[in-house]
DRENDO-1510 file (C-alpha; in Angstrom, 1 decimal, always signed):
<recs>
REC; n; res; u; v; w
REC; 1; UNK; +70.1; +121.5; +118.9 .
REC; 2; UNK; +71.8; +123.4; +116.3 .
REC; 3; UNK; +74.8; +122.2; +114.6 .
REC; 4; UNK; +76.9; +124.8; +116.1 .
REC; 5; UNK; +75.0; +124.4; +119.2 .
REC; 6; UNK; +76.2; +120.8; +118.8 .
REC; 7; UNK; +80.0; +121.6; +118.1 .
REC; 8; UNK; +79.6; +124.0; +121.2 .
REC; 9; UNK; +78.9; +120.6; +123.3 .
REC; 10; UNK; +81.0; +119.0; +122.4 .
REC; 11; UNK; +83.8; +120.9; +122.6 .
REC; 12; UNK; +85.0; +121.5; +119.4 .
REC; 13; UNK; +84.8; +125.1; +118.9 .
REC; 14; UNK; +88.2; +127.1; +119.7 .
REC; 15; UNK; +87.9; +130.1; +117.9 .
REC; 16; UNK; +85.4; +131.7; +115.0 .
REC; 17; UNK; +86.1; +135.0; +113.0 .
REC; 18; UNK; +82.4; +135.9; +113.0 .
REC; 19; UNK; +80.2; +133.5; +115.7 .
REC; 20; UNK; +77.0; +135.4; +114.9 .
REC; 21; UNK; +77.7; +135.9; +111.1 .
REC; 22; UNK; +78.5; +132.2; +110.7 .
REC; 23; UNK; +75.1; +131.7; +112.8 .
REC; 24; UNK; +73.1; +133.5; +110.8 .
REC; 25; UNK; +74.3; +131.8; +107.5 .
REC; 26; UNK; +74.0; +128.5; +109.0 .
REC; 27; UNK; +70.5; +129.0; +109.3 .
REC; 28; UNK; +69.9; +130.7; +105.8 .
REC; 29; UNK; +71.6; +128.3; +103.5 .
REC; 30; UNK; +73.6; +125.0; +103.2 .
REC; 31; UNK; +77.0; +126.7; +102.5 .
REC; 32; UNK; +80.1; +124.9; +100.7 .
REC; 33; UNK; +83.2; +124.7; +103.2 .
REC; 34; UNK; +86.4; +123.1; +103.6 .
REC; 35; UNK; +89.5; +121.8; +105.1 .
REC; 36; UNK; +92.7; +121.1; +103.8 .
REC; 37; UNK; +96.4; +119.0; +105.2 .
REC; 38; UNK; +99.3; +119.3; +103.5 .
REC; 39; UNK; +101.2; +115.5; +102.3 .
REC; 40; UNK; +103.8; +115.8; +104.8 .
REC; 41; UNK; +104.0; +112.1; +105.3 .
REC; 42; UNK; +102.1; +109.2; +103.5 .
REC; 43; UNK; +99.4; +108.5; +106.5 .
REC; 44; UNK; +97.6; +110.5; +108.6 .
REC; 45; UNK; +97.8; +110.0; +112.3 .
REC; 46; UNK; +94.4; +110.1; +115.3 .
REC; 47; UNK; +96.0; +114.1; +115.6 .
REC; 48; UNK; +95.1; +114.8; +111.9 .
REC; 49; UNK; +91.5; +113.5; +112.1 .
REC; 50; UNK; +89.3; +116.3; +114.5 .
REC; 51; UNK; +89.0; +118.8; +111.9 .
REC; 52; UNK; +88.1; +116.8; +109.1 .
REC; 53; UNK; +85.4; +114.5; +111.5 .
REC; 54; UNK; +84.4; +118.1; +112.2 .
REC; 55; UNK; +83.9; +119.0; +108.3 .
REC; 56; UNK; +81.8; +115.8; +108.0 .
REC; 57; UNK; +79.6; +116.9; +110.7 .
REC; 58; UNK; +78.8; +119.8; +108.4 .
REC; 59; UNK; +78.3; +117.4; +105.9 .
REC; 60; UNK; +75.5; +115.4; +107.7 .
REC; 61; UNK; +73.9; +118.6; +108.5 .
REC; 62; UNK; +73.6; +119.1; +104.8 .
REC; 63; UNK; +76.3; +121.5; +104.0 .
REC; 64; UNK; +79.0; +120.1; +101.0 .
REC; 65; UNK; +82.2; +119.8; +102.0 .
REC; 66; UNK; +85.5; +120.4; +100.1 .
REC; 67; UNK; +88.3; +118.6; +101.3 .
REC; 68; UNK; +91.9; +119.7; +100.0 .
REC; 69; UNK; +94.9; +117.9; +100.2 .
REC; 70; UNK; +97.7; +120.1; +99.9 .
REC; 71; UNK; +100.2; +119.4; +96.5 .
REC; 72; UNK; +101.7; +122.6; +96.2 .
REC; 73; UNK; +101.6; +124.0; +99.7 .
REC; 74; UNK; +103.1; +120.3; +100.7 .
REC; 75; UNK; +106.2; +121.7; +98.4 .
REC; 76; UNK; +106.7; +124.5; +100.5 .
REC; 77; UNK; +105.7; +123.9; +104.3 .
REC; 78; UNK; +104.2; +125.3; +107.1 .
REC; 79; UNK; +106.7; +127.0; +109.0 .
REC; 80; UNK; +107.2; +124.7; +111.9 .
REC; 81; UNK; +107.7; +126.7; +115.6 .
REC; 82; UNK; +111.5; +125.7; +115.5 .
REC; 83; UNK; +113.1; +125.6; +112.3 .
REC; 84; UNK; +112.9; +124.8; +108.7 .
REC; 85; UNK; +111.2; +121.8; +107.0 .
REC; 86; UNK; +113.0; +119.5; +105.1 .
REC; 87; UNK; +111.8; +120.3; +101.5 .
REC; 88; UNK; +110.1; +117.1; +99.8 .
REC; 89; UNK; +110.4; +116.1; +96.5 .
REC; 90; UNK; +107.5; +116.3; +93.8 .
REC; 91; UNK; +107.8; +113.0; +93.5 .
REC; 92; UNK; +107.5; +112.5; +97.0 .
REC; 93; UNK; +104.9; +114.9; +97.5 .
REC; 94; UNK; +102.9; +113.2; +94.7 .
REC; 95; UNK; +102.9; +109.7; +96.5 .
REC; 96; UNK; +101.8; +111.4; +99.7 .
REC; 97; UNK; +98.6; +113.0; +98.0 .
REC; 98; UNK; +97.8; +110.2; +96.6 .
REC; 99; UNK; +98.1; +107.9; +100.4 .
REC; 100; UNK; +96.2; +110.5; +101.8 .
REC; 101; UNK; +93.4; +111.3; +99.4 .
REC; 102; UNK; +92.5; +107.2; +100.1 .
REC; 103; UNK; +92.3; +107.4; +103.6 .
REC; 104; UNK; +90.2; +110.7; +103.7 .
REC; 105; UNK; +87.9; +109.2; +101.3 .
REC; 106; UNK; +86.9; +106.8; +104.3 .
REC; 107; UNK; +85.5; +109.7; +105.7 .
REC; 108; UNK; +83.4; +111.4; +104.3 .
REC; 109; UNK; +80.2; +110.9; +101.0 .
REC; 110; UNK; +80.7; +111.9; +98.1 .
REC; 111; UNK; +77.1; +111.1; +96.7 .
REC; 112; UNK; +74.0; +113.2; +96.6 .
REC; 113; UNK; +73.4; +116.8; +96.8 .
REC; 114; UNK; +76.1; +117.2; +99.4 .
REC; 115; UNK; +78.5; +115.1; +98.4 .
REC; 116; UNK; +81.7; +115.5; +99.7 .
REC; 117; UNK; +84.4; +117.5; +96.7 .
REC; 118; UNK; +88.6; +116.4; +96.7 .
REC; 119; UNK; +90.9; +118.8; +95.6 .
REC; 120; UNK; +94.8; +119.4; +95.3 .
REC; 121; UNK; +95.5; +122.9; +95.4 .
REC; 122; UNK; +98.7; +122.0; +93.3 .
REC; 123; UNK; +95.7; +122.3; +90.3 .
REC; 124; UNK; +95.5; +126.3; +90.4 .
REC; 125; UNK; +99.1; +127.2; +92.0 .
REC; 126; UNK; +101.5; +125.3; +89.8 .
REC; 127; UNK; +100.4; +127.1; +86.6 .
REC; 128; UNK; +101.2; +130.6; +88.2 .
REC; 129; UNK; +104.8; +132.7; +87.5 .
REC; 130; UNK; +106.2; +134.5; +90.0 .
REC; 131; UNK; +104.9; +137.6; +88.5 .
REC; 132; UNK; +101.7; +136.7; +88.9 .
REC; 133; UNK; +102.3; +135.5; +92.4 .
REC; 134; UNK; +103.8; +138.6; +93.2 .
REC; 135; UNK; +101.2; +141.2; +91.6 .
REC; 136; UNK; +98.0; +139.6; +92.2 .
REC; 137; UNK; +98.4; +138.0; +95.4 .
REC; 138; UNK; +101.7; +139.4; +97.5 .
REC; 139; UNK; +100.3; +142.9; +96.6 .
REC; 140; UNK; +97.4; +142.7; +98.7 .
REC; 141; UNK; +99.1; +141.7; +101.9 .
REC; 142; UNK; +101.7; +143.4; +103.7 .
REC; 143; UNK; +104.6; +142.4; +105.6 .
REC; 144; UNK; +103.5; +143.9; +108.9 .
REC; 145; UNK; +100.3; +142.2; +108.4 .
REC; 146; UNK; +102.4; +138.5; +108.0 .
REC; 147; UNK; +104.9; +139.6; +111.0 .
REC; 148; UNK; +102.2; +139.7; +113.5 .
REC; 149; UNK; +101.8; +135.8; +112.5 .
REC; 150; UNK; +102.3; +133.6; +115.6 .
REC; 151; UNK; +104.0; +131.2; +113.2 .
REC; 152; UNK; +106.2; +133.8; +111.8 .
REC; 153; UNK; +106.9; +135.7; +114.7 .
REC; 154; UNK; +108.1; +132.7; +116.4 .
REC; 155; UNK; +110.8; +132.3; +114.4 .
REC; 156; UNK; +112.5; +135.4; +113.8 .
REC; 157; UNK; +114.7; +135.2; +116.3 .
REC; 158; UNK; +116.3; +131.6; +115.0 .
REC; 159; UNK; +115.6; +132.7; +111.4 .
REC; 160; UNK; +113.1; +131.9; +108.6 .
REC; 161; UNK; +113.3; +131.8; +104.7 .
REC; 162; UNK; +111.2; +133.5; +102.2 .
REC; 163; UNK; +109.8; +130.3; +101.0 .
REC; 164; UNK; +108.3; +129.4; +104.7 .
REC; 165; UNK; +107.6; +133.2; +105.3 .
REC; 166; UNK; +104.9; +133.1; +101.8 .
REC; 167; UNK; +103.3; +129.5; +102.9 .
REC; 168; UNK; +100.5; +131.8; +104.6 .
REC; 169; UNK; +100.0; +133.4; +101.5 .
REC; 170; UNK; +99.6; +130.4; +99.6 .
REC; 171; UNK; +97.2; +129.0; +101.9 .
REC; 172; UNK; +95.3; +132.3; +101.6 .
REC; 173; UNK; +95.2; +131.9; +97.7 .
REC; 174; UNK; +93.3; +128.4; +98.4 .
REC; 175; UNK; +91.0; +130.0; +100.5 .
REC; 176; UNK; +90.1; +132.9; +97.5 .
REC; 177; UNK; +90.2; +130.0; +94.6 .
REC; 178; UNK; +87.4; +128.2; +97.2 .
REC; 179; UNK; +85.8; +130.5; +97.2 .
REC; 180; UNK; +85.4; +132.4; +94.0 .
REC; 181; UNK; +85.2; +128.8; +92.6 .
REC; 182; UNK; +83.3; +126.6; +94.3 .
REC; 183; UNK; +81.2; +129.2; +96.7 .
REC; 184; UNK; +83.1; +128.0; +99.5 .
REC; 185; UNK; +82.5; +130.7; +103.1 .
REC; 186; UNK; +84.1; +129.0; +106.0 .
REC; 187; UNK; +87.3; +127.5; +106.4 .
REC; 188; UNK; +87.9; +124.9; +109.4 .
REC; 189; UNK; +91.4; +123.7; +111.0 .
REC; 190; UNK; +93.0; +122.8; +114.0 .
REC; 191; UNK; +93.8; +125.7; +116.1 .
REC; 192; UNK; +97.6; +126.7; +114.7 .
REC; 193; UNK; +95.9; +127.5; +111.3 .
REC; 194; UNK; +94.3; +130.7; +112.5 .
REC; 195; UNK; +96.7; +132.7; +110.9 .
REC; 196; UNK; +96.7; +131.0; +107.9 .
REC; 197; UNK; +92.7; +131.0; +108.0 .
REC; 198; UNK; +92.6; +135.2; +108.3 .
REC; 199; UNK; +95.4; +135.6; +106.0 .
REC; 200; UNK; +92.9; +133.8; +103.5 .
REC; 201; UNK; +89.8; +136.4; +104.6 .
REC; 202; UNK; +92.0; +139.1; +104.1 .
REC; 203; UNK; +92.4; +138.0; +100.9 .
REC; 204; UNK; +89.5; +137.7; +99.7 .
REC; 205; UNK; +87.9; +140.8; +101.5 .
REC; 206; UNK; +90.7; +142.8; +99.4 .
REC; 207; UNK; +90.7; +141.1; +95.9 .
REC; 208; UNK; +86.8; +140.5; +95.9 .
REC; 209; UNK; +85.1; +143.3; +97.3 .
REC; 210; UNK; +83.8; +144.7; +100.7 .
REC; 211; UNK; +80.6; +142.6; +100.9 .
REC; 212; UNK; +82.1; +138.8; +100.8 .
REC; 213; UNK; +81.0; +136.8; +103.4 .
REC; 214; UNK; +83.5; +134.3; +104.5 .
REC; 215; UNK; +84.1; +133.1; +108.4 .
REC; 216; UNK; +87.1; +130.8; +109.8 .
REC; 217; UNK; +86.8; +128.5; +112.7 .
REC; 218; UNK; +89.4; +126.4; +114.6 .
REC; 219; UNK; +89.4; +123.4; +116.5 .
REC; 220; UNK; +91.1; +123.0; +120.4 .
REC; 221; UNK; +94.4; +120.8; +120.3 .
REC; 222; UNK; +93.5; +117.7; +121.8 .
REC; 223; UNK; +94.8; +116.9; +124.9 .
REC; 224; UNK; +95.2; +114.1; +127.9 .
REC; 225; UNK; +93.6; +114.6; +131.3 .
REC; 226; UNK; +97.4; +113.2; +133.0 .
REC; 227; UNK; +99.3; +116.0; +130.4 .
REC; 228; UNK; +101.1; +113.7; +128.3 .
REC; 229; UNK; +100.3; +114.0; +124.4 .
REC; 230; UNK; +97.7; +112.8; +122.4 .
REC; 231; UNK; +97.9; +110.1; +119.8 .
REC; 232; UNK; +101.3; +108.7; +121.2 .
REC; 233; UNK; +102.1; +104.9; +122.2 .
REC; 234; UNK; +105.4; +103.5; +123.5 .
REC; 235; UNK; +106.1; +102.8; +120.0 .
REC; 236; UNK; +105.0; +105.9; +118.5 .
REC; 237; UNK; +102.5; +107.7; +116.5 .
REC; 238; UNK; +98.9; +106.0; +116.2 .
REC; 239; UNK; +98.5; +106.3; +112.5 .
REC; 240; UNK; +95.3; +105.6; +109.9 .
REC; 241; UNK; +97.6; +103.1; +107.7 .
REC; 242; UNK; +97.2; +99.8; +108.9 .
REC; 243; UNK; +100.2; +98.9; +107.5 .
REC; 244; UNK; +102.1; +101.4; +110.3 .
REC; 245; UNK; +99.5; +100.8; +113.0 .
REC; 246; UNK; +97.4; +97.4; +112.6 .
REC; 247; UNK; +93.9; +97.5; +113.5 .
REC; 248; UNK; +93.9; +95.8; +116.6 .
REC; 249; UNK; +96.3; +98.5; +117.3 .
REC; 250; UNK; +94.4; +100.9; +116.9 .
REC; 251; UNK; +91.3; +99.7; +118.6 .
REC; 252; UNK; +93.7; +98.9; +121.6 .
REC; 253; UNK; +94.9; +102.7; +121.7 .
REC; 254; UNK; +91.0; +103.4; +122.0 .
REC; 255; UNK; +89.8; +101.0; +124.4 .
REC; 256; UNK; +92.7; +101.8; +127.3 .
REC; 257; UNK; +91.6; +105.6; +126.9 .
REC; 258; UNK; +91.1; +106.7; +130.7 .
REC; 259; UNK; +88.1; +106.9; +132.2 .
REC; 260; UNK; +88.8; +111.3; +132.9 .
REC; 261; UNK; +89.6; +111.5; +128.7 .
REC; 262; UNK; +86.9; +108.8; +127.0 .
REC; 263; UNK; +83.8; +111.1; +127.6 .
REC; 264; UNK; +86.1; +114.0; +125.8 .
REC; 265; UNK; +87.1; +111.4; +123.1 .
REC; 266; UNK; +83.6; +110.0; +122.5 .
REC; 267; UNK; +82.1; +113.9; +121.9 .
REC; 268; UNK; +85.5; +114.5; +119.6 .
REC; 269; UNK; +85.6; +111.5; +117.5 .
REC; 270; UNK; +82.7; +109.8; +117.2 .
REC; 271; UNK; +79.0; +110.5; +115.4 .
REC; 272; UNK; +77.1; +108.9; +118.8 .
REC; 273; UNK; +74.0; +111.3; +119.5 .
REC; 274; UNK; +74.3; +113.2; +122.6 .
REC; 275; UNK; +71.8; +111.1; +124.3 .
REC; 276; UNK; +74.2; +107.7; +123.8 .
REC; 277; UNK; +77.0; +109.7; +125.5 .
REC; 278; UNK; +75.5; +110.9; +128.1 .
REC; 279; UNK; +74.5; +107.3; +128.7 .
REC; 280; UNK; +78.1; +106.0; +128.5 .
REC; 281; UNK; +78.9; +109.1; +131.1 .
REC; 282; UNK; +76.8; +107.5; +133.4 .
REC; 283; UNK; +78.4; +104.2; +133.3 .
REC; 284; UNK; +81.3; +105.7; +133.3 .
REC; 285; UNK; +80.6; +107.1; +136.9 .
REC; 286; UNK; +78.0; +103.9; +138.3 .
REC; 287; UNK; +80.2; +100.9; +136.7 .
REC; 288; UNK; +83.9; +102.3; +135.3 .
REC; 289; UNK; +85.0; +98.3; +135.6 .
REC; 290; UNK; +82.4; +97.4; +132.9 .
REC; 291; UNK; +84.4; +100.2; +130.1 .
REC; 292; UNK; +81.3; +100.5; +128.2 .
REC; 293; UNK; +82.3; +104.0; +127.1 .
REC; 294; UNK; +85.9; +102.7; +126.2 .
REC; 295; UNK; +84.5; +100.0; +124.0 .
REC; 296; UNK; +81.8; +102.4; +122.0 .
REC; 297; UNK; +84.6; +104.8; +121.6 .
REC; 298; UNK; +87.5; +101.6; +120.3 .
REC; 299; UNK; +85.0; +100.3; +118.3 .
REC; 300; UNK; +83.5; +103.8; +116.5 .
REC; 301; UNK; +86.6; +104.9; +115.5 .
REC; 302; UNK; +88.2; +101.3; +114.5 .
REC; 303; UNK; +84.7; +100.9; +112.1 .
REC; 304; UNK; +85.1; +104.4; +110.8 .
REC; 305; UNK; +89.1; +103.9; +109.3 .
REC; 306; UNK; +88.8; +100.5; +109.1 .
REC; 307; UNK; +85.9; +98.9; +108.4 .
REC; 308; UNK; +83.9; +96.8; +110.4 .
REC; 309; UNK; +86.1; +93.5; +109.2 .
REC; 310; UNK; +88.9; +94.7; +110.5 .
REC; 311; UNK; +86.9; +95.7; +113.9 .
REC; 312; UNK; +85.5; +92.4; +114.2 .
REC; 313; UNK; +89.1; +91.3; +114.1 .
REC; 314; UNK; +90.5; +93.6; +116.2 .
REC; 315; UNK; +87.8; +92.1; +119.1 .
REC; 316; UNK; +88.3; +88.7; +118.0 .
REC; 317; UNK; +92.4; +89.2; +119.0 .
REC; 318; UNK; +91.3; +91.3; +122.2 .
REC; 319; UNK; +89.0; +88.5; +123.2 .
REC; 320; UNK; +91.6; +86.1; +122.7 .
REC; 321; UNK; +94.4; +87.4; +124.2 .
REC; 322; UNK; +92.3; +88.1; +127.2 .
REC; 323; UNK; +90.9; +84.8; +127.6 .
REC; 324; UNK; +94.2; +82.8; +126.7 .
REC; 325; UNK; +91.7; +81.2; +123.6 .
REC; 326; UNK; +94.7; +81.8; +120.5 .
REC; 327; UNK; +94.3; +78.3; +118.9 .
REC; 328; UNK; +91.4; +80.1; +116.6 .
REC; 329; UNK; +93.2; +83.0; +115.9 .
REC; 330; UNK; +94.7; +83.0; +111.8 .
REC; 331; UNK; +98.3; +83.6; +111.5 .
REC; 332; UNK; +97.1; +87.3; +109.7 .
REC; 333; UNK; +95.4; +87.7; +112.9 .
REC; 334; UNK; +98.6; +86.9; +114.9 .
REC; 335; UNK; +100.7; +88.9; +113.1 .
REC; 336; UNK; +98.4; +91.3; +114.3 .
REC; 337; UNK; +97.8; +91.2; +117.9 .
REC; 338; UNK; +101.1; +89.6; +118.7 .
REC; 339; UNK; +103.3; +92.4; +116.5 .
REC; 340; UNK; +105.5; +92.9; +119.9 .
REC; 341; UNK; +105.9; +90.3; +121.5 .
REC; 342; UNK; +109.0; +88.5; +122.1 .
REC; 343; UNK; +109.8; +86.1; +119.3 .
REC; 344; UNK; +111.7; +83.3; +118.5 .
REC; 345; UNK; +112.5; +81.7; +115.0 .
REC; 346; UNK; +113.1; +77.9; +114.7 .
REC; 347; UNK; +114.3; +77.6; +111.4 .
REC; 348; UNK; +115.7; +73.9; +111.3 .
REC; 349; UNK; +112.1; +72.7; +111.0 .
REC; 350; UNK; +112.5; +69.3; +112.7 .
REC; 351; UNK; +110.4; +68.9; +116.1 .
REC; 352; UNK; +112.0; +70.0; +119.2 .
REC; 353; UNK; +111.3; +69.3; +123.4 .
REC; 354; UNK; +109.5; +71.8; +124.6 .
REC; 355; UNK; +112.2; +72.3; +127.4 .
REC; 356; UNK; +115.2; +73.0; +125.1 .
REC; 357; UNK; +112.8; +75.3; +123.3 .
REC; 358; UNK; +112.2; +77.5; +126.4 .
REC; 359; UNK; +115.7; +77.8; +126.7 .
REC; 360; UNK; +116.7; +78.3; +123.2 .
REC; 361; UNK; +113.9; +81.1; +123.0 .
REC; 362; UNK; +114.9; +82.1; +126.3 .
REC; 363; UNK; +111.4; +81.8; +128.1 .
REC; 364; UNK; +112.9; +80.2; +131.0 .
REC; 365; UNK; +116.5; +80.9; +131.7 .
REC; 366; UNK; +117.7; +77.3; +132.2 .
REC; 367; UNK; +116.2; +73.7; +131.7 .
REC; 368; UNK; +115.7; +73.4; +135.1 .
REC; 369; UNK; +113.5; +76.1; +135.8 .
REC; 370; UNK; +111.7; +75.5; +132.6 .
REC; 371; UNK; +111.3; +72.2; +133.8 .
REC; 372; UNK; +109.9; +73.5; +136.8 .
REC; 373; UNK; +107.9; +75.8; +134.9 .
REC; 374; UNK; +106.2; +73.0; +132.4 .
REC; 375; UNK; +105.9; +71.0; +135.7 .
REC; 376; UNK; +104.1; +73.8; +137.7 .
REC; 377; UNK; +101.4; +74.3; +134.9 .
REC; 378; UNK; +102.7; +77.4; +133.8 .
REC; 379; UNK; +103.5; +77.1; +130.4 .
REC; 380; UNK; +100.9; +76.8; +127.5 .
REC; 381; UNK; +101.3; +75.8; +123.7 .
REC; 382; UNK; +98.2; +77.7; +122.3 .
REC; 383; UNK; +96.5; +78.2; +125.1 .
REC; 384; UNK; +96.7; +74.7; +126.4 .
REC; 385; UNK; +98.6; +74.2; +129.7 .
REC; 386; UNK; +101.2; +72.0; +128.9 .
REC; 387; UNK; +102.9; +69.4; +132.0 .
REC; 388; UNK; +104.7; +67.0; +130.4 .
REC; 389; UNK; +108.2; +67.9; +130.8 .
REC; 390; UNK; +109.0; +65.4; +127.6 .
REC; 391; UNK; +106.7; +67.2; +125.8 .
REC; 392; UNK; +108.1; +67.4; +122.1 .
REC; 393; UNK; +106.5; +70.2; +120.1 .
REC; 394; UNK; +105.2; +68.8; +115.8 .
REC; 395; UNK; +103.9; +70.1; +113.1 .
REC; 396; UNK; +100.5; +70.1; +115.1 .
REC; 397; UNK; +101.5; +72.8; +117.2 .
REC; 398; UNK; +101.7; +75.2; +114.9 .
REC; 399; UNK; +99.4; +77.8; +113.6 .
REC; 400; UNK; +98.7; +77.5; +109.7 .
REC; 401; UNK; +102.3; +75.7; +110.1 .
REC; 402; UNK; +103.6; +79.4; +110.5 .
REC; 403; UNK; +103.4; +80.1; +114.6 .
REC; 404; UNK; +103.3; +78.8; +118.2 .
REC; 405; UNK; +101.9; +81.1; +120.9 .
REC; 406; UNK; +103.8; +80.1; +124.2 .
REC; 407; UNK; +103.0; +81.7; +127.8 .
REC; 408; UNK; +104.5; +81.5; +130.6 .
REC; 409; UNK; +102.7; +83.0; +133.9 .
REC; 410; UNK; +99.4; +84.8; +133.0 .
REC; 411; UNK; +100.5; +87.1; +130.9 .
REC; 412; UNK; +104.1; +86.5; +129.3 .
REC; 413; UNK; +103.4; +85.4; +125.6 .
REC; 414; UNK; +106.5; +84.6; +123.4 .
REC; 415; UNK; +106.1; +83.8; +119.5 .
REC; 416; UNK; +107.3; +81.2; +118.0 .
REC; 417; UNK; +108.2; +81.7; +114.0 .
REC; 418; UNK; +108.4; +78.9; +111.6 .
</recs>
């Protein structure tokens, strides 16, 4: 199977400029290609990561990969569907490139032959005056050509400024420097960029001559089997910084993937041969209780951003939680896997009954129902059932003398902050 054959499996293919002129170069030559995100914020999220896991395909198919992170285009902004962006600061804008340049480098080689190329296309656009924007670049396309836009044309009715109106222009510029520069013929993003990918082959068709050979290709918006969007939790955005979205998070948002979205996911995100997912398929239909596919996809993903240090610690909390075991868990660990759960802070630092602190924490609503509670075998310090009522809790109850896990029921675990 082809690479393109392979994208074609698995889904990943929306739209292509030229299918059999891309074909046919495929199998003539390894070809330079790229992707590009502007620094719109200082992480990317799961939504950001198909089209560049897509341009490292390419990569381990032996084709070099230029990946762009947008400086100057991040100044101006893609013209959102509704209204105008909120221009950034340089400064700003700086920082952001900078965020996101680490975590792409996660991604991708950048040894041997093929080894993956970074660039800011702030490099070649800041230098330019308006003149030359204007006669070398704004000459070649024409307004009619920008209205027919989907991103443009959506907002004329509510308004847009002449700074959104050029970004497609600027992108197009990237797309000519690519290529003139570093031999680059196909551009890949998600499927809003199509616009923005022509505008750059009309471009360079105009300013280079007739015979260049340069295709665009787009990848499908992701989407959820039930219709809800992908890439959101109850608390928000899944996101590559583990400082915004631990680990453990992360490999939690993979692992409840349902069972009618994980074979989709798996094809998507992960490098698993075709033969491994069709296995996981399989289970997926003979033993769905088992979540074998759920578990190759958490921990694929959770080794590709984070490491596998951070996915053996992202299991190690998942198996703990799950089995009630949290005395071996480090407090980094718990500050991991118990980020929202309920908390408490005893701050006077003297011991305290374990009654009066299931009422002052507000685990039980009274003493005597968390008497009744303690009594019942329902409560646990640490994952030890606790029944003595006169329990009082010590300096050996806590974690790295920083936290007690308490739960109540089977479930229900409240933090306890030192």
């Amino acid at each position: 199977m082809n690479l393109l054959e392979e994208l074609q499996w698995r889904g990943i293919i929306y739209q292509q400029t030229d299918e059999e002129g891309l074909k046919d170069t495929l199998n003539k030559e390894k070809i330079s290609l790229y992707c590009g995100m502007d620094p719109t914020g200082d992480s990317m999220h799961i939504g950001h990561l198909l089209p560049f896991l897509t341009l490292r395909r390419f990569q381990d198919h032996g084709h070099r990969p230029i990946v762009l992170v947008g400086g100057a285009t991040g100044l101006i902004g893609d013209p959102k569907a509704t209204e105008e962006r909120t221009l950034q600061t340089i400064e700003v804008v700086q920082h952001n490139v900078e965020c996101l340049t680490a975590q792409l480098k996660r991604i991708f080689s950048f040894d041997g032959e093929n080894g993956a190329t970074m660039v800011n296309n702030y490099d070649w656009t800041a230098p330019l005056n308006i003149i030359t924007f204007l006669r070398d670049f704004g000459k070649h396309i024409g307004i009619n050509y920008m209205l027919a836009k989907d991103t443009i044309a959506s907002r004329l009715e509510t308004g847009i400024s002449f700074t959104e109106f050029t970004y497609t222009i600027l992108q197009g510029m990237d797309f000519k420097h690519l290529y003139e520069n570093y031999q680059c013929k196909l551009q890949i993003g998600g499927s809003d960029q199509w616009g923005n990918i022509t505008t750059g082959l009309e471009m360079i068709r105009k300013m280079t001559g007739e015979g260049a050979k340069a295709y665009g290709l787009t990848i499908p918006l992701v989407t959820k089997a039930d219709g809800t969007k992908f890439g959101k939790t109850e608390s928000g955005a899944v996101w590559l910084d583990p400082e915004k979205t631990t680990p453990y998070e992360f490999y939690q948002f993979w692992i409840n993937s349902a069972d009618a979205d994980v074979i989709k996911y798996l094809k998507y995100f992960t490098f698993l041969s075709r033969e491994e997912i069709e296995a996981l398929e399989q289970s997926v239909q003979d033993e769905p209780h088992l979540r074998k596919a759920q578990k190759a996809l958490a921990e694929e993903m959770t080794r590709l951003i984070h490491g596998e240090e951070s996915l053996n610690q992202a299991i190690k909390i998942t198996d703990a939680l799950f089995s009630g075991e949290v005395r071996n868990l480090s407090a980094a660990e718990i500050k991991q896997g118990f980020k929202d759960v309920p908390s408490y802070e005893h701050t006077s630092g003297e011991e305290i009954g374990l009654v009066d602190l299931l009422v002052a924490a507000k685990i039980s609503p009274s003493k005597r129902q968390a008497r009744e509670d303690v009594a019942n075998g329902a409560v646990s310090i640490n994952g030890e059932r606790m029944t003595d009522i006169d329990y009082v809790l010590s300096s050996n109850d806590r974690i790295e003398d920083q936290f007690t896990i308490i739960r109540r029921g089977k479930k229900k675990y409240f933090l306890i902050k030192y």
